[in-house]
C-alpha positions as CSV (number, residue, x, y, z in Angstrom):
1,X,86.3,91.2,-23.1
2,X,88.8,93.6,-22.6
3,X,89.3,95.4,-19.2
4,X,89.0,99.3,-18.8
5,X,92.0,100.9,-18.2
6,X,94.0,98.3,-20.6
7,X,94.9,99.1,-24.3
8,X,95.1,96.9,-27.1
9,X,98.4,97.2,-28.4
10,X,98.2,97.2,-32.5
11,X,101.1,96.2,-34.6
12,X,102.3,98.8,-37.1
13,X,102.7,97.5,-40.4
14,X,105.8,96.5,-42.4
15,X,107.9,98.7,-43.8
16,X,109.4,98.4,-46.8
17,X,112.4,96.8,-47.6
18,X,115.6,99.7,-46.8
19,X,113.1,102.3,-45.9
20,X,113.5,104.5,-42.6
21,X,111.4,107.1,-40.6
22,X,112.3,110.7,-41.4
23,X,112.3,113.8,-39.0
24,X,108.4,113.5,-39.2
25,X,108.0,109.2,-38.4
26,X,107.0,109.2,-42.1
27,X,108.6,105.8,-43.8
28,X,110.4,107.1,-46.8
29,X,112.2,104.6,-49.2
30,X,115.8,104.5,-49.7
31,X,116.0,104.3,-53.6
32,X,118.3,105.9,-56.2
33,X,117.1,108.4,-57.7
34,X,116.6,107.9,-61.7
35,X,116.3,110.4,-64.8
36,X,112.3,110.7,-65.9
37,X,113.8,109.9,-69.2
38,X,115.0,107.2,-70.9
39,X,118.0,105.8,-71.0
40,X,118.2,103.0,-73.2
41,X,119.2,104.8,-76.1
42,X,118.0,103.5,-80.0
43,X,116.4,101.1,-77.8
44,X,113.8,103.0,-75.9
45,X,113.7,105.1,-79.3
46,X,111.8,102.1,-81.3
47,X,109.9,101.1,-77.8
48,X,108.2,104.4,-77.5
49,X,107.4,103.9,-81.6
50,X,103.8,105.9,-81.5
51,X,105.8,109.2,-80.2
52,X,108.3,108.7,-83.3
53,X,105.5,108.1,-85.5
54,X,104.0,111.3,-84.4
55,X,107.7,113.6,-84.9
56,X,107.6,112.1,-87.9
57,X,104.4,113.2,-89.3
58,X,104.9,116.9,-87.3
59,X,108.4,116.8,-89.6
60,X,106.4,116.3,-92.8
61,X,103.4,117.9,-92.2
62,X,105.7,120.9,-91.0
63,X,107.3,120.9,-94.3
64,X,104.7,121.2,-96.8
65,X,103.0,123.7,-94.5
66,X,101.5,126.8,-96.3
67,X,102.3,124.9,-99.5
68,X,100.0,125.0,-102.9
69,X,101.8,122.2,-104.9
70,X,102.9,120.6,-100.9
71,X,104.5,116.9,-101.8
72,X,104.8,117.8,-105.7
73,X,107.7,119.5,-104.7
74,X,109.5,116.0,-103.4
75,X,109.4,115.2,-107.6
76,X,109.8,118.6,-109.1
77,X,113.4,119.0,-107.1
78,X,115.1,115.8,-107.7
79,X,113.7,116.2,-111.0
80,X,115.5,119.4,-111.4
81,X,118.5,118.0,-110.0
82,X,118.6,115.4,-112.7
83,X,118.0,117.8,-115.9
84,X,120.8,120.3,-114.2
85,X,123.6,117.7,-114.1
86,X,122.5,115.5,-117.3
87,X,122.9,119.1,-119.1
88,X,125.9,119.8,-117.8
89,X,127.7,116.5,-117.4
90,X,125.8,114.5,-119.8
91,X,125.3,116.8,-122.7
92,X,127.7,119.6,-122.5
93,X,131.1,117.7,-121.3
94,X,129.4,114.7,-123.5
95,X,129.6,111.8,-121.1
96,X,126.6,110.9,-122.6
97,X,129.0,109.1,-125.3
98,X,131.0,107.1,-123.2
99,X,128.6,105.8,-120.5
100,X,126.0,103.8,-121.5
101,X,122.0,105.2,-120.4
102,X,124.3,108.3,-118.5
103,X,121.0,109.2,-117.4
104,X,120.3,106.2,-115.2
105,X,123.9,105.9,-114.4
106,X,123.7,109.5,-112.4
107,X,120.3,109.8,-111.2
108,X,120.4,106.5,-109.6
109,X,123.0,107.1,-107.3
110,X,122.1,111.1,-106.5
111,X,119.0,109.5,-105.5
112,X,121.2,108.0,-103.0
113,X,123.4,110.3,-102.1
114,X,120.3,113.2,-101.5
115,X,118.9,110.2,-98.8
116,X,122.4,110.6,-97.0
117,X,123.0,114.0,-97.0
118,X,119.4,115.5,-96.2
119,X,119.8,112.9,-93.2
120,X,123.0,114.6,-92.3
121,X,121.9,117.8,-92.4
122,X,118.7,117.5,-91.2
123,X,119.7,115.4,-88.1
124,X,122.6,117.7,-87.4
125,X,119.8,120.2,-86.5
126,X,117.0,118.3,-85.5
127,X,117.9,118.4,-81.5
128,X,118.4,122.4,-81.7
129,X,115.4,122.7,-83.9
130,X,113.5,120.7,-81.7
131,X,114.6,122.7,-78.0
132,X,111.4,123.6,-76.7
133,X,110.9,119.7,-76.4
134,X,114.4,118.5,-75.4
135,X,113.8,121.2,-72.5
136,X,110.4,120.1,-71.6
137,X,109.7,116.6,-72.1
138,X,111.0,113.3,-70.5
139,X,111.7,111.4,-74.0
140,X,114.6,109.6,-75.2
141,X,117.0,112.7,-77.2
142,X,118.0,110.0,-80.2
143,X,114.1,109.9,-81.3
144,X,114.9,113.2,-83.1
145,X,118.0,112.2,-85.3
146,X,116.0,108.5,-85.6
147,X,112.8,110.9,-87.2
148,X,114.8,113.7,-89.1
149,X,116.7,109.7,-90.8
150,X,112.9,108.6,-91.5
151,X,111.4,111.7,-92.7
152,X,115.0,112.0,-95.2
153,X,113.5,108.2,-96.4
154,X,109.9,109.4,-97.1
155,X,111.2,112.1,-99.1
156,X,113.8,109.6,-101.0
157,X,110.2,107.5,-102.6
158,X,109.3,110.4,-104.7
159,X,113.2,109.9,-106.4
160,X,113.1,106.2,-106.1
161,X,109.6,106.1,-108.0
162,X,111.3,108.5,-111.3
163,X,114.2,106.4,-111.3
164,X,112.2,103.5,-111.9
165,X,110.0,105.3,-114.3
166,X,113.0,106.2,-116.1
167,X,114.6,102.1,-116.0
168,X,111.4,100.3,-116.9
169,X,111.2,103.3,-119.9
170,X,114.7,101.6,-121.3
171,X,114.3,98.2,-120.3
172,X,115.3,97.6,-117.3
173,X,115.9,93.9,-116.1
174,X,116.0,93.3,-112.6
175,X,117.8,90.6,-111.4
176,X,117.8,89.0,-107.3
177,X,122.0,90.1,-107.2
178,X,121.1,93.3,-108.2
179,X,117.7,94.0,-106.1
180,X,119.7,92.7,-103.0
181,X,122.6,95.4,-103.7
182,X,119.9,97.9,-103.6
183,X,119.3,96.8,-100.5
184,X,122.1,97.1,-98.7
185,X,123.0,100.7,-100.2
186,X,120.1,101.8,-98.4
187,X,120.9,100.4,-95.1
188,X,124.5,101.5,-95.3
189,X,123.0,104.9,-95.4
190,X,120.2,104.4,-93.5
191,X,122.9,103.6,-90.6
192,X,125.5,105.9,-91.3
193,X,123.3,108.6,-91.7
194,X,122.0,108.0,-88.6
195,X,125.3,107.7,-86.9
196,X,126.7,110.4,-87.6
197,X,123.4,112.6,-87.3
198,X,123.7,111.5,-83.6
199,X,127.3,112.3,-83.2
200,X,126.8,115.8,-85.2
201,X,123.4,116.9,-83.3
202,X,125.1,116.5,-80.0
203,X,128.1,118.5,-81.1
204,X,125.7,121.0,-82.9
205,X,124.6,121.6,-79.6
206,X,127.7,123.1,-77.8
207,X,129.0,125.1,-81.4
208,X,126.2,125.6,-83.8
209,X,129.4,125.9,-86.5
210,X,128.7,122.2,-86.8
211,X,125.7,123.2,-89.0
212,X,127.1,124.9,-91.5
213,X,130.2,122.5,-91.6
214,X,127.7,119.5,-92.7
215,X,125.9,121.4,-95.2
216,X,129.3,122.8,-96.3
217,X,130.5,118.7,-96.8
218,X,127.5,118.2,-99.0
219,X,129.1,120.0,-101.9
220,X,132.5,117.9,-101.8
221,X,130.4,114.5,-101.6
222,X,128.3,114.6,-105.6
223,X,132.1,115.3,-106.4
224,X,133.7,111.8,-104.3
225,X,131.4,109.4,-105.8
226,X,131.0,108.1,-109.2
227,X,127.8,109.2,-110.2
228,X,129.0,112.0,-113.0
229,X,131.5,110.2,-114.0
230,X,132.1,106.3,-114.3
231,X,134.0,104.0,-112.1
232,X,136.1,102.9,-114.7
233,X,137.6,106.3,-115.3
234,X,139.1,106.4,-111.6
235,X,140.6,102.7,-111.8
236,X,142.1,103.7,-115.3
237,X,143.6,106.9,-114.1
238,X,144.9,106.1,-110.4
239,X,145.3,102.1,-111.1
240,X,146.0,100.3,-107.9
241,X,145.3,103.5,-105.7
242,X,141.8,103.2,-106.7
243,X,141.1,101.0,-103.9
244,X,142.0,104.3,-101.8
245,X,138.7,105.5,-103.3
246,X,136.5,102.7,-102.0
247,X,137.6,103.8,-98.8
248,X,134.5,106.1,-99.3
249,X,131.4,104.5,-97.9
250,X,129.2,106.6,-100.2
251,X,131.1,105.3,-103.4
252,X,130.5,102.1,-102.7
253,X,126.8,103.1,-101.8
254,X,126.6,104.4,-105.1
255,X,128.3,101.8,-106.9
256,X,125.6,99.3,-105.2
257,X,122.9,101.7,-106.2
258,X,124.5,101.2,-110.0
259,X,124.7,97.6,-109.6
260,X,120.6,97.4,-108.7
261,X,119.7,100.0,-111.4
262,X,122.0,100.6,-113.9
263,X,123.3,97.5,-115.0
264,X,120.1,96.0,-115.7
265,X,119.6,99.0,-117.5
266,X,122.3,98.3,-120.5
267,X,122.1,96.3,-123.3
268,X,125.0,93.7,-121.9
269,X,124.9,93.8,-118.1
270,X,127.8,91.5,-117.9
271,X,130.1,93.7,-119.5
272,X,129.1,96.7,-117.7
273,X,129.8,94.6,-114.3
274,X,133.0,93.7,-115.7
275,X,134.0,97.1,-117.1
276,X,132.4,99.7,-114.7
277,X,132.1,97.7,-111.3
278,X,134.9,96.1,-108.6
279,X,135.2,92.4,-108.4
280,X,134.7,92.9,-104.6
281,X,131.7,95.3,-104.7
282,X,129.4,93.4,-102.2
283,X,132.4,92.2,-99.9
284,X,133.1,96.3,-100.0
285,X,129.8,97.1,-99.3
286,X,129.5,94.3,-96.1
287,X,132.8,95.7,-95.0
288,X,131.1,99.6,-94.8
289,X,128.1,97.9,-93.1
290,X,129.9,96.8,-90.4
291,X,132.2,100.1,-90.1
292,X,128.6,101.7,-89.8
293,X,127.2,100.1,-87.5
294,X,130.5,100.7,-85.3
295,X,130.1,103.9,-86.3
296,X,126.5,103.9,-84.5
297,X,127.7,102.2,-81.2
298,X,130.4,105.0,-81.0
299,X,127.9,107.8,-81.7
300,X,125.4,106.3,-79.7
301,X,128.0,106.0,-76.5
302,X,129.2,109.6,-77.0
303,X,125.7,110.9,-77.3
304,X,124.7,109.2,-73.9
305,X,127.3,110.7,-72.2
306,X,126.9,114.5,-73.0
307,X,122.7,114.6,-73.3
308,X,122.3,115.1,-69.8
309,X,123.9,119.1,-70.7
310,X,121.5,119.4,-74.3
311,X,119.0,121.3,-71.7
312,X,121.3,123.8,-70.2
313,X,123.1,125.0,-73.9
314,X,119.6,125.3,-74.9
């Protein structure tokens, strides 16, 4: 029994590890404070991978919007892109004549080269396009370069699938060398263009000069890569400085694209290697892997560093 006029004296409970009593004997923690977003970068980008398969559809399904003919278009305008330069290139200068199945020599690599520069330009704008949600939600920033990269791939298949129309029409013979070529060409662009989307988005940000820069660059790249004209014609006219011109990722991208496509394409693929292609076209093509993946871990590091301001420019 306990005594009137005695109390029971009750212990208080534990506080938490480096917590103290504020002005009101309330226990508050002592803990840093953190950023509702994520941090992790491309990381936290494939982790939250439902959210990015959401942007992505918005970005499609934005797209066709309002549209009768809606993903018809995706194969009317690389179509129309192929006609317009075999014309020009193929039947008016005559290149027709001196590159074997011209047609499959261009097409597959502007099939290519649309993939890298509608990821440029799209991702370039994708973080001001996208505003309202930078200000608003707690998400990590690269998910909308990493969607405007994967929504530039969707639209590639429409291309992809004519190209192969067109190589199975003139006996195309795939081979393993020249399927894993492929390959890589679209992960050197799948990573570049992501890379420098990133790095191009944040700066778009600040000066939205940026934008029109990129789509300004698009003209110059059909023009550095030999897609309208052969490979052979560069190493004949500029001999040992030719190697200068594989400095270009995108040349050997399309070079690789050539490799999976056209050669099997011809009536003696060994000769067209031989003739039209660099000894070194897959050590080339490892060498612009790796200087795009660098080219990722640099973006990626720069775009860490200024996100944190995205909210306040927009």
């Amino acid at each position: 029994m306990i005594e009137q006029g005695t109390e029971q004296s009750v212990p208080e409970p534990a506080s938490p590890a480096g917590s103290e009593p504020d002005a009101t004997g309330q226990r508050v923690v002592d803990a840093p404070l953190a950023s509702p977003s994520a941090n992790a970068g491309l990381l936290d980008v494939f982790r939250r991978h439902y959210v990015l398969r959401l942007l992505v559809r918005k970005e499609i399904q934005a797209r066709y919007s309002g549209s009768f003919l809606g993903l018809f278009w995706s194969y009317v305008q690389p179509a129309t892109k192929f006609f317009m330069y075999f014309f020009v290139m193929g039947i008016v200068l005559k290149l027709h004549r001196t590159v074997p199945e011209f047609g499959i020599h261009m097409f597959c690599g502007l099939v290519f080269v649309h993939y890298f520069t509608e990821t440029f330009n799209s991702g370039t704008r994708s973080i001001v396009r996208n505003g309202a949600l930078v200000k608003k939600m707690a998400m990590p920033r690269e998910m909308f370069p990493v969607a405007s990269m994967l929504v530039s791939a969707f639209h590639v298949i429409p291309g992809a699938v004519i190209l192969m129309v067109a190589c199975t029409a003139v006996g195309w013979q795939p081979d393993p060398v020249g399927v894993l070529a492929g390959l890589l060409a679209f992960v050197i662009v799948a990573v570049l263009g992501t890379a420098l989307a990133l790095l191009f988005s944040a700066a778009n940000v600040f000066f939205r000069d940026f934008g029109s820069f990129v789509a300004t660059l698009g003209t110059f790249i059909t023009f550095s890569v030999p897609m309208i004209y052969p490979y052979s014609m560069v190493d004949e006219r500029f001999g040992r400085f030719a190697d200068l011109y594989l400095v270009n990722p995108l040349a050997v991208v399309v070079l690789l694209s050539q490799r999976c496509f056209w050669v099997g394409s011809t009536s003696d693929p060994d000769v067209t290697i031989h003739s039209n292609l660099p000894p070194n076209l897959f050590e080339l093509g490892l060498l612009q892997l790796t200087a795009a993946m660098i080219a990722l871990i640099i973006a990626q590091i720069v775009f860490s560093k200024i996100e944190n301001r995205f909210a306040e420019r927009l």
